[in-house]
C-alpha positions as CSV (number, residue, x, y, z in Angstrom):
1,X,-4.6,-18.1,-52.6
2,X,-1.2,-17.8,-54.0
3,X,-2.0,-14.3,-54.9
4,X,-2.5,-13.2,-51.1
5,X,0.2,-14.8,-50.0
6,X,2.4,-13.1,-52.5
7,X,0.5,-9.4,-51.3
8,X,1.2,-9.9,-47.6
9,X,5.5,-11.0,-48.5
10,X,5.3,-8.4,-50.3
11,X,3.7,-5.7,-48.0
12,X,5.9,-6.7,-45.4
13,X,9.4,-6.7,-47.3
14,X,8.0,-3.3,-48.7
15,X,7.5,-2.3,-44.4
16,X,10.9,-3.7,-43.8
17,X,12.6,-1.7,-46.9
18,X,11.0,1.7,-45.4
19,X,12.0,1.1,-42.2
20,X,16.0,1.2,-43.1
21,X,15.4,3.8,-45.6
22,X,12.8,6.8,-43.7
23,X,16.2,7.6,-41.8
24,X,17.9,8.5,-44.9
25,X,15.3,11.0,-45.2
26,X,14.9,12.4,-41.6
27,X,12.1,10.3,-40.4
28,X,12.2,8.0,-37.7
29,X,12.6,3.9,-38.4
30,X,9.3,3.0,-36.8
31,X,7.1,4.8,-38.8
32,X,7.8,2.4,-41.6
33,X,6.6,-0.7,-40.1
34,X,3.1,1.2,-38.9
35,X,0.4,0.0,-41.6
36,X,-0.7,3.6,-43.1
37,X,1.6,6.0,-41.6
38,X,4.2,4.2,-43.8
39,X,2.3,5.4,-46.8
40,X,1.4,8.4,-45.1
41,X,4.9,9.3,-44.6
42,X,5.5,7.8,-48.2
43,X,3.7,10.6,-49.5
44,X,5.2,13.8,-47.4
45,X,8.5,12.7,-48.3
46,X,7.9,12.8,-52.3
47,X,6.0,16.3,-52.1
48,X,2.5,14.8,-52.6
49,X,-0.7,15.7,-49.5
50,X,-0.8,13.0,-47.3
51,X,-4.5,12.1,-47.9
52,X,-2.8,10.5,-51.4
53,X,-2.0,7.5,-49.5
54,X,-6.0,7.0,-49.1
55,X,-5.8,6.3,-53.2
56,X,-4.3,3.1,-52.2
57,X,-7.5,1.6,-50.6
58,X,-9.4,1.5,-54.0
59,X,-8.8,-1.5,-56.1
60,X,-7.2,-0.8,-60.0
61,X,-6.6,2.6,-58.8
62,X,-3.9,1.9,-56.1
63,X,-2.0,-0.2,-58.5
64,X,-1.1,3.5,-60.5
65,X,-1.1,5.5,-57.3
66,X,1.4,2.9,-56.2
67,X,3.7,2.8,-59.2
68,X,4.0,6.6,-59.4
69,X,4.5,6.8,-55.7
70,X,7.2,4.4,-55.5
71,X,9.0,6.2,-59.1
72,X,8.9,9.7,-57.4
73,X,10.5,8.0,-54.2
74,X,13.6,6.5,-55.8
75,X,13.8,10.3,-57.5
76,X,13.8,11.9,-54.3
77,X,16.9,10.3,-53.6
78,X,18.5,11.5,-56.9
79,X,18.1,8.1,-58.6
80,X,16.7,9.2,-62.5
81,X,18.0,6.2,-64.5
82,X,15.2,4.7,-66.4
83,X,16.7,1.4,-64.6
84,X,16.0,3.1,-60.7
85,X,11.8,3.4,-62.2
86,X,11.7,0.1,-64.1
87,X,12.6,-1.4,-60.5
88,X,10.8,0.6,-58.4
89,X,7.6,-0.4,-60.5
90,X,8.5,-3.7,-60.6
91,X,9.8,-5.0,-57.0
92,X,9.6,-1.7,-54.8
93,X,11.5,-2.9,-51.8
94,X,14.4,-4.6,-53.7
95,X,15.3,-1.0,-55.2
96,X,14.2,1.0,-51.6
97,X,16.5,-1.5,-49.5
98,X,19.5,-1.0,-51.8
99,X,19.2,2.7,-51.7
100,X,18.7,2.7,-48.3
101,X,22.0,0.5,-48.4
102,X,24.0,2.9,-50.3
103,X,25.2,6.2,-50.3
104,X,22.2,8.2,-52.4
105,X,20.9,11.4,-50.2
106,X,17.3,12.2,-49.7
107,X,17.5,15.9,-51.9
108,X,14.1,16.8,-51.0
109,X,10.6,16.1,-52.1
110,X,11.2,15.8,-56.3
111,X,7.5,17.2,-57.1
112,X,7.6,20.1,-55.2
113,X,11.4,20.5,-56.9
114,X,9.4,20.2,-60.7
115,X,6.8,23.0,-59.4
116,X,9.6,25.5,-59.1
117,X,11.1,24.7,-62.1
118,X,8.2,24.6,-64.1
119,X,7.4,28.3,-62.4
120,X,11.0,29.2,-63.3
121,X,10.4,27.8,-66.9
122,X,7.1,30.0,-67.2
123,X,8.8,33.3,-65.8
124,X,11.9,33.0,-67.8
125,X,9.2,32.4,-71.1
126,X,7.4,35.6,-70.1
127,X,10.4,37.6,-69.9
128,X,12.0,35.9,-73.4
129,X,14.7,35.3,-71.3
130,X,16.2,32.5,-73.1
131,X,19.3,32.1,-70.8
132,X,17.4,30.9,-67.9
């Protein structure tokens, strides 16, 4: 019982925490308090297809699909630390609500930013082009 308690706290300071930080990133407040669009939106904003957030339904998996989705978040405001993942994994909305809090920018989805590099990486290998 404790255990459900503890899931539905922690659901709704994770609602709250999106709902002060989606307007960071250009999306409106509201659609962090919505039960699945928050996730939905969750997963536009970090560069992954929406239909990701439909991971999160299936038990063991959403516990992985939830981790990495909260890690890419924080690093789609620019926060790379190994101290910004740790809490992300660990309490999600502590680490969303102080973002949201401080000064960090949204700088885009973060795995769509790794697919050009790596492309980048790849064309500057075929060409021996060791500068790039």
């Amino acid at each position: 019982m404790f255990l459900l308690y503890y899931l539905i706290i922690f659901y709704v300071l994770l609602s709250i925490s999106l709902y002060f930080l989606f307007p960071k990133a250009g999306v409106e407040a509201k659609k962090g308090l919505i039960p699945g669009v928050n996730f939905y939106e969750w997963a536009k904003l970090i560069g992954k297809k929406p239909i990701t957030a439909l991971w999160l339904l299936f038990p063991i998996v959403n516990i992985f699909t939830f981790c990495a989705m909260a890690v890419d978040l924080v690093r789609s405001f620019g926060k790379n630390e190994f101290k910004h993942s740790a809490a992300a994994v660990l309490f999600a909305p502590g680490i969303f609500y102080k973002i949201a809090k401080d000064d960090s920018k949204y700088e885009g989805p973060i795995l769509t930013k790794e697919e050009n590099y790596q492309k980048e990486l790849i064309e500057a290998k075929k060409g021996n082009d060791s500068y790039k």
